[in-house]
C-alpha positions in Angstrom: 136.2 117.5 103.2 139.2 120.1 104.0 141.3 116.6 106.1 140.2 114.7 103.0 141.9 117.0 100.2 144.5 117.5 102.7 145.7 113.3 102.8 145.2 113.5 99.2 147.4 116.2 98.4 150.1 114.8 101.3 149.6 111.6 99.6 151.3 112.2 96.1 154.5 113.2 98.4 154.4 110.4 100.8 152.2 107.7 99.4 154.0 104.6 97.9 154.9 104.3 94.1 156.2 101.1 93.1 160.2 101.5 91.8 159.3 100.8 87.7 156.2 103.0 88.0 155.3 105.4 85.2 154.8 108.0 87.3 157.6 108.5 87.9 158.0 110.4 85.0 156.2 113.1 86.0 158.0 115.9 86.7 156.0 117.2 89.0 155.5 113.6 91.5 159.4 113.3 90.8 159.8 116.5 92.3 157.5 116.1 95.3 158.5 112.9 96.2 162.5 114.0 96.0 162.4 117.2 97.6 162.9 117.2 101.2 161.0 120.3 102.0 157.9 118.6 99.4 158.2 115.2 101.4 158.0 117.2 104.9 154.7 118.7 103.7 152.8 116.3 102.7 153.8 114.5 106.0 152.2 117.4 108.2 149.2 117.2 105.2 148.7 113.9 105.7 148.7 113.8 109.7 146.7 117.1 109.8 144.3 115.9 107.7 144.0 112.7 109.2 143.0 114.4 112.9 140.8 116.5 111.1 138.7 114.0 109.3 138.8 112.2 113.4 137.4 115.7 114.8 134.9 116.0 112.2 133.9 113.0 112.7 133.5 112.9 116.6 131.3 116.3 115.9 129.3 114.3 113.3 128.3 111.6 116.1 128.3 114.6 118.4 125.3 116.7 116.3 123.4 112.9 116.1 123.2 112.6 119.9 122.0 116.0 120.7 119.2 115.4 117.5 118.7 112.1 119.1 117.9 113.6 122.1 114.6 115.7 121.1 113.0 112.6 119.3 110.4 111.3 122.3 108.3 114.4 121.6 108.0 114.2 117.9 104.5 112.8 116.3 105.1 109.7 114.5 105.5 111.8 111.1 108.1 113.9 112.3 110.0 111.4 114.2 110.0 109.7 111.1 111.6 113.0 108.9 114.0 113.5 111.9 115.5 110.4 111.7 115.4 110.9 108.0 117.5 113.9 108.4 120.1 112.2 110.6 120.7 109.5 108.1 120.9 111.8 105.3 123.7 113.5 107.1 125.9 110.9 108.4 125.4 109.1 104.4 126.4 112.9 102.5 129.4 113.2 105.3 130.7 109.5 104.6 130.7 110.1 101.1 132.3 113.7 101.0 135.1 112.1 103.3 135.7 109.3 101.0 135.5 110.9 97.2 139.1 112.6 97.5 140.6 109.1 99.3 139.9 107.3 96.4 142.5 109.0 94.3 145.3 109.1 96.8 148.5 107.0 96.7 148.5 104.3 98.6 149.3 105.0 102.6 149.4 102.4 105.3 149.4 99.7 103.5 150.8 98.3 100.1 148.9 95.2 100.1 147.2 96.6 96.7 150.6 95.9 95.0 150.9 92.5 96.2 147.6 92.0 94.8 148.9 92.7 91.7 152.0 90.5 92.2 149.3 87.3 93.0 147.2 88.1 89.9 150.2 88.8 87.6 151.2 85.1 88.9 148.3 83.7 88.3 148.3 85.1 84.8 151.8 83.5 84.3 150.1 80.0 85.1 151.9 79.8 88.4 149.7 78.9 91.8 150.0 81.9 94.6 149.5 79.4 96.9 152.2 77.3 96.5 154.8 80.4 94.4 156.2 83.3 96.0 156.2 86.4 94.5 160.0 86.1 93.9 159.0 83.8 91.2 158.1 86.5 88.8 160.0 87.7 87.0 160.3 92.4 87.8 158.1 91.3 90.7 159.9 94.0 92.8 159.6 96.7 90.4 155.7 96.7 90.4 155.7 98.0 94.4 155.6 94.5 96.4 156.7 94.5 100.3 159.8 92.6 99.9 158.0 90.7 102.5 155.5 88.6 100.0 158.9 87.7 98.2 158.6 84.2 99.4 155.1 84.2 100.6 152.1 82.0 99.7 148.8 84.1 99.6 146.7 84.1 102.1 143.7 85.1 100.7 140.6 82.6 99.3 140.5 81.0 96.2 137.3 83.8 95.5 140.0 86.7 95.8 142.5 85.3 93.6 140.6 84.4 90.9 139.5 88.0 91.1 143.0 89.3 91.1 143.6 87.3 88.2 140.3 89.0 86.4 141.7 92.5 87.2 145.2 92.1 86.3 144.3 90.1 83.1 141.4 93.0 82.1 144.6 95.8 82.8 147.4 94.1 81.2 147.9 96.8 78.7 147.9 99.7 80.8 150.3 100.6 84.0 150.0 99.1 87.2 148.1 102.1 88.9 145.2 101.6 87.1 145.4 97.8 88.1 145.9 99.3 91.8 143.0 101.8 91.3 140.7 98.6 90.2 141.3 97.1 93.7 140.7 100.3 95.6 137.3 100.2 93.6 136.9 96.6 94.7 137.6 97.7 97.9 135.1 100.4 98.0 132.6 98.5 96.6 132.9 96.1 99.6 132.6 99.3 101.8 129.3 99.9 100.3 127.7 96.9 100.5 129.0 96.3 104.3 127.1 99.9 104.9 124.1 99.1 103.3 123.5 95.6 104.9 124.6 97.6 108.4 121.6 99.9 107.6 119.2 97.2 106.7 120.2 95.1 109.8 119.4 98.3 112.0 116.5 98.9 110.1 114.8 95.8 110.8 115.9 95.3 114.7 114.9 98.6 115.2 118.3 100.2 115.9 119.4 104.0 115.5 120.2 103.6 111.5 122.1 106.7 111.9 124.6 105.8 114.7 124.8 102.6 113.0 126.4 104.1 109.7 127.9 106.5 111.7 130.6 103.4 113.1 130.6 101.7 109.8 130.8 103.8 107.0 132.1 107.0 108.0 134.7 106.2 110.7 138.2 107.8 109.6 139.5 103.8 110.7 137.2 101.9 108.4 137.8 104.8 105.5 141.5 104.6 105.6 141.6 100.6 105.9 139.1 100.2 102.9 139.6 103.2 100.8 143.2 104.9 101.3 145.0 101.1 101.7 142.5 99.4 99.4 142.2 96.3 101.5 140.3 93.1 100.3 138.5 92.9 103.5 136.2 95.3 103.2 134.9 92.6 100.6 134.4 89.6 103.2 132.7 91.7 105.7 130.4 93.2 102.8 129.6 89.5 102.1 129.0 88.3 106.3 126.9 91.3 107.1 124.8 90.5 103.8 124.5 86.9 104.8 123.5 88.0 108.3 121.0 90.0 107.0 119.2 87.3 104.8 119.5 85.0 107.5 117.4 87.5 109.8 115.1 87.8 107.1 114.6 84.0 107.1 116.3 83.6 103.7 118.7 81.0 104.9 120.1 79.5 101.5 120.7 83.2 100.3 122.2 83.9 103.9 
């Protein structure tokens, strides 16, 4: 929780802000974000709280081999509690490691922002995959990579209409909270990936705990799908579910 707070406080002096943002009139983020002692902080923040969300999370999988190890002696009953207990653990860790990463700026990435950009176009009645974000008009202003300028999207035909849905539902309001919507998408993904994960284990008889241990409380998959926001985490969500229904003979749904 302490490398968590730690990225999201390093965040608001390093993380991106698009160049017509409103936060910039903040005092306060102006003044992180232009002081070079401020910016050289949050730097070491963000890099010390990224190795210790990695350590804590090597001692996580750590504590589940040593529980692991005690299981063939257990009665059914308490084999069944034990595990319990391990899955309990890694599912409270994953989500205390995530909570504060949800309100950081966005690191690593600024896909979120083209996002934005592609809904913005489609809301202008222009086609992302044939339009670059150069034809919209401030498009550089809301936080773009200059290098979606001339761009098509890549991203299905689902996704866009969903960028569309978000950017059309925030139109009133500034772009953060447009940005923050796709983070949620994101982390909605996330959820659904880890909970078809744990039902897949669960029914080939796999260690549930390790399982979640990879995919929802890695510091890779949470700063992918939760600090950068990225729309992946909602195509995996969707192929692990299918996999899951196929194993359960529920083709069609698969």
């Amino acid at each position: 929780l302490a490398g968590s707070v730690s990225i999201l406080a390093g965040s608001y002096a390093v993380g991106w802000v698009g160049p017509a943002s409103t936060l910039h009139d903040l005092t306060i983020l102006e003044f992180l974000r232009n002081s070079r002692g401020a910016v050289i902080i949050g730097g070491v923040l963000m890099v010390a709280g990224t190795l210790a969300l990695l350590f804590a999370w090597l001692t996580l999988g750590v504590s589940l081999l040593r529980r692991a190890g005690g299981r063939d002696r257990l009665s059914t009953a308490e084999r069944r509690e034990h595990e319990r207990v391990r899955l309990v653990q890694v599912v409270t860790s994953a989500a205390v490691w995530a909570a504060p990463l949800v309100f950081t700026l966005p690191l690593f990435s600024r896909d979120m922002f083209a996002y934005v950009g592609q809904g913005r176009l489609m809301a202008a009645g222009l086609n992302p995959y044939s339009d670059g974000m150069a034809s919209l008009p401030g498009w550089y202003g809301i936080g773009v990579d200059p290098l979606w300028a001339d761009a098509q999207t890549p991203y299905g035909p689902v996704f866009v209409w969903l960028e569309r849905v978000v950017v059309m539902a925030t139109d009133a309001l500034p772009t953060e909270v447009a940005v923050f919507a796709f983070r949620l998408l994101a982390v909605f993904g996330l959820a659904m990936l880890a909970y078809y994960a744990w039902r897949i284990a669960r029914l080939r008889g796999l260690d549930e705990a390790a399982v979640l241990w990879i995919v929802a409380a890695s510091p890779l998959v949470l700063m992918n799908f939760v600090v950068a926001g990225h729309n992946d985490s909602l195509m995996l969500g969707f192929i692990v579910g299918g996999v899951y229904y196929a194993l359960r003979d529920r083709p069609v749904l698969g």
